[in-house]
C-alpha positions as CSV (number, residue, x, y, z in Angstrom):
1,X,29.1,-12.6,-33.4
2,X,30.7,-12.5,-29.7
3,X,32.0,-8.3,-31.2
4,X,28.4,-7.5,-32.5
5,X,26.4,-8.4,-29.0
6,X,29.2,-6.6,-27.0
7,X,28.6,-3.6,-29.6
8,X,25.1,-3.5,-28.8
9,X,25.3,-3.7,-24.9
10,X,27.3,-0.9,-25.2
11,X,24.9,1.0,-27.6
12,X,22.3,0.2,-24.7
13,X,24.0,1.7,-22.1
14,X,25.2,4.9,-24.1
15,X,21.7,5.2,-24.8
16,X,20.8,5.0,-21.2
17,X,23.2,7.6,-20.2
18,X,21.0,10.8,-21.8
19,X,18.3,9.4,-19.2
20,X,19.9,9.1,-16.2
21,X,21.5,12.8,-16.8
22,X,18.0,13.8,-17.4
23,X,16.4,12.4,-14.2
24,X,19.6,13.6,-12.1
25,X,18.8,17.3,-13.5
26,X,15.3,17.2,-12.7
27,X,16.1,16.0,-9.4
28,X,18.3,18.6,-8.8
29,X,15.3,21.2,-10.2
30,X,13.4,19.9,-7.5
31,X,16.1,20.2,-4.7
32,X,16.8,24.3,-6.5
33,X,12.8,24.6,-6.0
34,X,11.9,25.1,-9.8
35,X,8.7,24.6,-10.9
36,X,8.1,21.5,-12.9
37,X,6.8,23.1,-15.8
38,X,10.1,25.0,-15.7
39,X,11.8,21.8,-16.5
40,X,10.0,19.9,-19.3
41,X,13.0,20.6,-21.9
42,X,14.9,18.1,-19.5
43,X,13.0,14.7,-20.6
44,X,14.8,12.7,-22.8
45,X,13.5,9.5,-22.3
46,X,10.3,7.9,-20.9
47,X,11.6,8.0,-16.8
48,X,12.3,11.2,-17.0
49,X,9.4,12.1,-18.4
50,X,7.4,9.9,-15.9
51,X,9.7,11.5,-13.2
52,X,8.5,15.1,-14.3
53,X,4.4,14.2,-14.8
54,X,4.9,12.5,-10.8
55,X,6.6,15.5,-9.1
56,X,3.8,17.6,-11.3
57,X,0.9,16.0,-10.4
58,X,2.0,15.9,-6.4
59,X,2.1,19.7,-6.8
60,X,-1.4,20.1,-8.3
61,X,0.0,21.3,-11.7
62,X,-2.2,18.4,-13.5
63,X,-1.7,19.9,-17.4
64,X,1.8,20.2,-17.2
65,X,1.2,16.2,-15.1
66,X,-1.0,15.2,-18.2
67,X,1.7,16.4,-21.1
68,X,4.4,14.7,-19.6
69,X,2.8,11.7,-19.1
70,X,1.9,11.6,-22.9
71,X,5.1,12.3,-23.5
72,X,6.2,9.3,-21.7
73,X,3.7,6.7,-23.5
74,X,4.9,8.1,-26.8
75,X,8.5,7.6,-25.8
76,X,7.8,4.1,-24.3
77,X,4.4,2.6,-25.8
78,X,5.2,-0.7,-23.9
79,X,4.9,1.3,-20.3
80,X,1.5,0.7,-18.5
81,X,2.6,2.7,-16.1
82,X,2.6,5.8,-18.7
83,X,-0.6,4.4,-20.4
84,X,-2.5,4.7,-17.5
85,X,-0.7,7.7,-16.0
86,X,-2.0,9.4,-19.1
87,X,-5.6,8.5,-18.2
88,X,-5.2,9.3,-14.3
89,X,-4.3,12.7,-15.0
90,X,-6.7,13.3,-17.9
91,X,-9.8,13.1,-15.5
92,X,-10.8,15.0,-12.1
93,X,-8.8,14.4,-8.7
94,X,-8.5,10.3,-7.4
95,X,-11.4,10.1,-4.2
96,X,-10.7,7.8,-1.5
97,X,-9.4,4.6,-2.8
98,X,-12.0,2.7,-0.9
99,X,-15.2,5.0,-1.3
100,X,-15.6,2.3,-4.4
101,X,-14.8,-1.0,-3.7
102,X,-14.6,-2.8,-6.7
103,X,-11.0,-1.8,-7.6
104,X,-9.9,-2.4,-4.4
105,X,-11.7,-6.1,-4.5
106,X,-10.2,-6.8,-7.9
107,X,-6.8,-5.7,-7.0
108,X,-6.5,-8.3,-3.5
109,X,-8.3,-10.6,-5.7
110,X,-5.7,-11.0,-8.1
111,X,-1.4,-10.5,-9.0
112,X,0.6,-11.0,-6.2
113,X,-2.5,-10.6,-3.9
114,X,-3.4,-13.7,-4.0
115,X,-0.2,-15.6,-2.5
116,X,0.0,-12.7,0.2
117,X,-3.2,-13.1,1.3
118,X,-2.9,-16.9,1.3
119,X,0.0,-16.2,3.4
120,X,-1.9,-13.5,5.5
121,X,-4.4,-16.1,6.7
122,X,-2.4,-18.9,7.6
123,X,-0.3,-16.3,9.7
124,X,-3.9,-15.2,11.6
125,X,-5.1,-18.7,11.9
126,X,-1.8,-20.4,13.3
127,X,-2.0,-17.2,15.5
128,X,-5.5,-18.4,16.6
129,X,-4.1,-21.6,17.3
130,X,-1.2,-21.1,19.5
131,X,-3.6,-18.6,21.8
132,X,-7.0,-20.3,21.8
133,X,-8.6,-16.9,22.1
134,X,-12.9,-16.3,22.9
135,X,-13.1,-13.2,21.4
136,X,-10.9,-11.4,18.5
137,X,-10.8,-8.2,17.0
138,X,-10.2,-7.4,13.8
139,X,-9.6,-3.9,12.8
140,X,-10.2,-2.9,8.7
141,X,-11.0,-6.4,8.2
142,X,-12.1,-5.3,4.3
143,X,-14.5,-7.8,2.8
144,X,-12.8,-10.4,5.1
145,X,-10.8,-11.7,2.4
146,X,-7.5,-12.3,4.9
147,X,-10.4,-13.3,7.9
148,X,-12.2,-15.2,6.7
149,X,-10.3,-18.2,5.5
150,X,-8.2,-17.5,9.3
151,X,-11.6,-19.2,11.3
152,X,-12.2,-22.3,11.9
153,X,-15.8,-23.5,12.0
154,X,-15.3,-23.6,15.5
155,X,-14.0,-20.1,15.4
156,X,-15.1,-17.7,18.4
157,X,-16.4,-15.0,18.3
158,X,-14.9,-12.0,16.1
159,X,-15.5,-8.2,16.6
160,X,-15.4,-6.1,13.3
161,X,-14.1,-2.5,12.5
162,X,-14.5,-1.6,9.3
163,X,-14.3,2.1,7.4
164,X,-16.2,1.0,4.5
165,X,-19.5,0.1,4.6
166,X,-19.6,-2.1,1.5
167,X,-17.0,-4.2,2.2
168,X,-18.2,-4.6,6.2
169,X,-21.7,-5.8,4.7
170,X,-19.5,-8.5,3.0
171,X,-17.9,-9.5,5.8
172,X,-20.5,-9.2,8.1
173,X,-22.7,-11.5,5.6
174,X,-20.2,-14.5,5.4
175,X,-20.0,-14.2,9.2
176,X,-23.6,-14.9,9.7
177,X,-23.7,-17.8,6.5
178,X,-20.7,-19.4,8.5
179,X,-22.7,-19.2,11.9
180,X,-19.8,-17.3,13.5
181,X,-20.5,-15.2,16.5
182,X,-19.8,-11.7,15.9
183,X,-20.5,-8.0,15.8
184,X,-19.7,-5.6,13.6
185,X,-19.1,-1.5,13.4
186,X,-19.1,0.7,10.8
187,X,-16.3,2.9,12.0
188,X,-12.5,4.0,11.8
189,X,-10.6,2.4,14.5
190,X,-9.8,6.2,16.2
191,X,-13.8,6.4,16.7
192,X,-13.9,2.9,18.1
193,X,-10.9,3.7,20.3
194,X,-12.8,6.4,21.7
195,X,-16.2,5.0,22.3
196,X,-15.0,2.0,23.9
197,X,-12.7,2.4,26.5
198,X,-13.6,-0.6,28.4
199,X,-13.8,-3.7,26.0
200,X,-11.5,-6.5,26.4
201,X,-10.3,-8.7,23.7
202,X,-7.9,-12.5,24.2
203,X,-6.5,-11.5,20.5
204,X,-6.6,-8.4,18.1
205,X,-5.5,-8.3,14.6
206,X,-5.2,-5.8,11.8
207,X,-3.9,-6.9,8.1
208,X,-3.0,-3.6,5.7
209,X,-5.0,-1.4,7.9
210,X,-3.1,0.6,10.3
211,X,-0.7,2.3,7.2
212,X,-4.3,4.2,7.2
213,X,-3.7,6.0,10.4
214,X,-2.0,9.2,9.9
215,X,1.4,9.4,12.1
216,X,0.4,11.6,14.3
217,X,-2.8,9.2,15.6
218,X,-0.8,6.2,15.3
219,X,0.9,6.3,19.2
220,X,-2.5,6.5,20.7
221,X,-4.0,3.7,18.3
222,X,-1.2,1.1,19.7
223,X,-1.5,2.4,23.5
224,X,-5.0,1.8,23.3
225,X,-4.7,-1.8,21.6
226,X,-2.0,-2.4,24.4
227,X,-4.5,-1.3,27.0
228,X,-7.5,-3.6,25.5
229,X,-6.1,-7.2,24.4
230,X,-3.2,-9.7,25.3
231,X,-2.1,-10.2,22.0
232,X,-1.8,-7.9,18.8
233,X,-1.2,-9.7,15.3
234,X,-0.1,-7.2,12.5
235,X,0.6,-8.0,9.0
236,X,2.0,-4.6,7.0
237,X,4.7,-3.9,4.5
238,X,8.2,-3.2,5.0
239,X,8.1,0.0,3.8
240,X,10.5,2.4,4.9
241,X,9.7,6.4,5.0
242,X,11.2,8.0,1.8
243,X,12.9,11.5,2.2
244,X,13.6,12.0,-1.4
245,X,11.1,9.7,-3.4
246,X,11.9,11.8,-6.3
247,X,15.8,11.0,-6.0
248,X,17.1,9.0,-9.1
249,X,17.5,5.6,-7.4
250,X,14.6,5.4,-5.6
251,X,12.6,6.3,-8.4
252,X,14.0,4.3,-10.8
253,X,13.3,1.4,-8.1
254,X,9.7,2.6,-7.9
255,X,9.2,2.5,-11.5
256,X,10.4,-1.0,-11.9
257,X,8.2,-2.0,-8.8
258,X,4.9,-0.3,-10.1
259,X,5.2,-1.4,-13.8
260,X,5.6,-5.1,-12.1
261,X,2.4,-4.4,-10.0
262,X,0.4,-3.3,-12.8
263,X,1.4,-5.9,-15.4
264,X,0.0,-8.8,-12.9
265,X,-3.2,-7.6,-13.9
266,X,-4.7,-8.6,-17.4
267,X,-8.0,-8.7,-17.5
268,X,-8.8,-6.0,-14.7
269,X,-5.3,-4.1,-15.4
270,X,-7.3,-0.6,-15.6
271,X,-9.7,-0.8,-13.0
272,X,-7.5,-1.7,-10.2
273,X,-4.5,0.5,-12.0
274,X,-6.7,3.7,-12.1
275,X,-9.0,2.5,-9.3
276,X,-6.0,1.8,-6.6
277,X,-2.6,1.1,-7.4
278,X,-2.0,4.6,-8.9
279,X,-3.8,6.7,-6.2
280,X,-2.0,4.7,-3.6
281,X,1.7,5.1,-4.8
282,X,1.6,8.4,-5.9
283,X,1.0,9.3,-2.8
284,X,4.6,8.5,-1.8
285,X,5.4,11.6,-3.6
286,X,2.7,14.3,-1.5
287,X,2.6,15.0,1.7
288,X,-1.5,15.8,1.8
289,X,-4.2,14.1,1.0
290,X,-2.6,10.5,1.9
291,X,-4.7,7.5,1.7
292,X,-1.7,5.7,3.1
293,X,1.2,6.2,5.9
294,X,3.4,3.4,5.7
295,X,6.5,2.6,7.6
296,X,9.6,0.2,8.5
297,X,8.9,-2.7,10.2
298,X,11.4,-1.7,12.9
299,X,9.1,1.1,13.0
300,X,6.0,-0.6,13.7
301,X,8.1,-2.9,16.4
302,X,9.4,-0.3,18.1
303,X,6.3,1.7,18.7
304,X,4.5,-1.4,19.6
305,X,7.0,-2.2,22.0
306,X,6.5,1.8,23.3
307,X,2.9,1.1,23.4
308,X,3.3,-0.8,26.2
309,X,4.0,-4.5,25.2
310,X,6.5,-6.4,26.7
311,X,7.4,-9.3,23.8
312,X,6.7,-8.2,20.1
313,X,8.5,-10.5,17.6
314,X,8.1,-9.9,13.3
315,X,9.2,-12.2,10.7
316,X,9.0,-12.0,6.4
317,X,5.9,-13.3,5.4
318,X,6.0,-12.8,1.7
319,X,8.1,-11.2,-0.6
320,X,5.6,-8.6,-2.3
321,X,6.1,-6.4,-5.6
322,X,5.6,-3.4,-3.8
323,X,8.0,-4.1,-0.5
324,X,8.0,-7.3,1.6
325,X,5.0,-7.7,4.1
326,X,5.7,-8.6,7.5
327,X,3.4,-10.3,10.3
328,X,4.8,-8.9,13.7
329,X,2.9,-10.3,16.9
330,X,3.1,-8.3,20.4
331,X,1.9,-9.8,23.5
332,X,1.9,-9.0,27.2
């Protein structure tokens, strides 16, 4: 008995060694600049295959995209990720991931979501706490799902930025039912920024917003927060910037990650996989058309602290199937 299970491990991992040769020759397509569709006689297995249909569709080639990801879901029928691959690519170009909000409410809704945003909001409220603050700021507050449960009935009173109008309305609405002081915009926070250079605020927070703000905008973002409130609460992922997302260990990581993220999703597993998760991650893999810009949490600190605040501290807040998110505080 103890020779047969050792006999299949081993079968296992001879198996698995056609694949990883396969994803190390893409890879090193990619690196030689080949085209992907020069490389389809590489796939062997269902992450290569998924490898090949990611690189395509980051380069706009969305048939050669679509085959592969067939490919994939015949090779592995189990893999969600290659069901609904197969689907993504099938149809027109992904929007904005928040122009419809239902998959974007279903997906913090449920999964992992729901302990991270448990955790979110005790973070903002013991914030709230320690500082006492009269007026807050919260910037891409969503439909308020982390806010919301943050405010006590005495809460003060809260300033909203929100991209979205549907989601703000939501927000907005419990606000009032709650009686809580407020005032909302309909804006990005680089508009507000800019049309209010002279409002002060005791606290400001922003929870899986500011990965929205390209790079480039981010510097002026933070000196302007730095400039217009004493303390600054942000909750983001540890997310490191990925030179080679396509190299063999990080993409075998990724698929892991995403096939985890998907499968905590039963009843609404297409919706928020086609609606969100997959235009989110496959953006990882392009360098236009980004919905999100996400970075280290050493990152974030040290910018903050370049921003012009003098403390700013960051500790795990929950361990995520994507990367762990962070709450990092900066004050004056």
């Amino acid at each position: 008995m103890v020779m047969a299970k050792a006999g299949t491990i081993d079968e296992c991992e001879e198996a698995a060694l056609p694949q990883q040769q396969s994803v190390a020759a893409i890879y090193r397509g990619y690196l030689d600049g080949a085209a992907p569709a020069e490389m389809t006689d590489q796939v062997t297995g269902a992450d290569s295959a998924l490898q090949l249909a990611v690189w395509s569709h980051a380069v706009g080639d969305r048939d050669t995209a679509h085959a592969c990801a067939v490919r994939a879901a015949e090779l592995d029928p189990a893999r969600e990720f290659a069901r609904l691959l197969v689907r993504f690519t099938a149809g027109p170009g992904a929007g904005d991931v928040y122009d419809s909000p239902a998959a974007f409410q279903a997906f913090i809704r449920g999964g992992g979501n729901i302990a991270l945003y448990e955790a979110t909001s005790a973070a903002l409220r013991r914030a709230h706490r320690r500082h006492s603050p009269r007026r807050i700021l919260d910037i891409g507050a969503g439909d308020g799902l982390a806010l919301l449960p943050a405010l006590d009935d005495d809460a003060p009173h809260v300033d909203v930025v929100e991209p979205s109008a549907d989601l703000l309305t939501h927000t907005r609405d419990a606000l009032r039912d709650r009686g809580i002081s407020h005032q909302v915009w309909n804006d990005t926070v680089q508009d507000f920024a800019t049309a209010h250079p002279d409002r002060q605020w005791d606290l400001a927070q922003s929870t899986f917003a500011l990965q929205s703000v390209p790079p480039h905008q981010r510097p002026a973002i933070l000196e302007w927060l730095a400039q217009h409130t004493r303390t600054f609460v942000l909750v983001e992922f540890d997310a490191p910037e990925v030179p080679e997302p396509l190299a063999p260990d990080w993409f075998g990581e990724f698929l892991r990650r995403v096939e985890r993220g998907v499968r905590e999703y039963a009843h609404d597993r297409d919706l928020v996989g086609l609606g969100f998760i997959l235009p989110v991650v496959l953006g990882k893999f392009t360098t236009t058309d980004r919905t999100n810009h996400e970075q280290s949490i050493q990152d974030w600190t040290a910018q903050l602290r370049a921003a012009g605040f003098a403390h700013v501290t960051a500790h795990q807040l929950h361990d995520y199937w994507w990367q762990p998110a962070h709450a990092v505080e900066a004050h004056h």
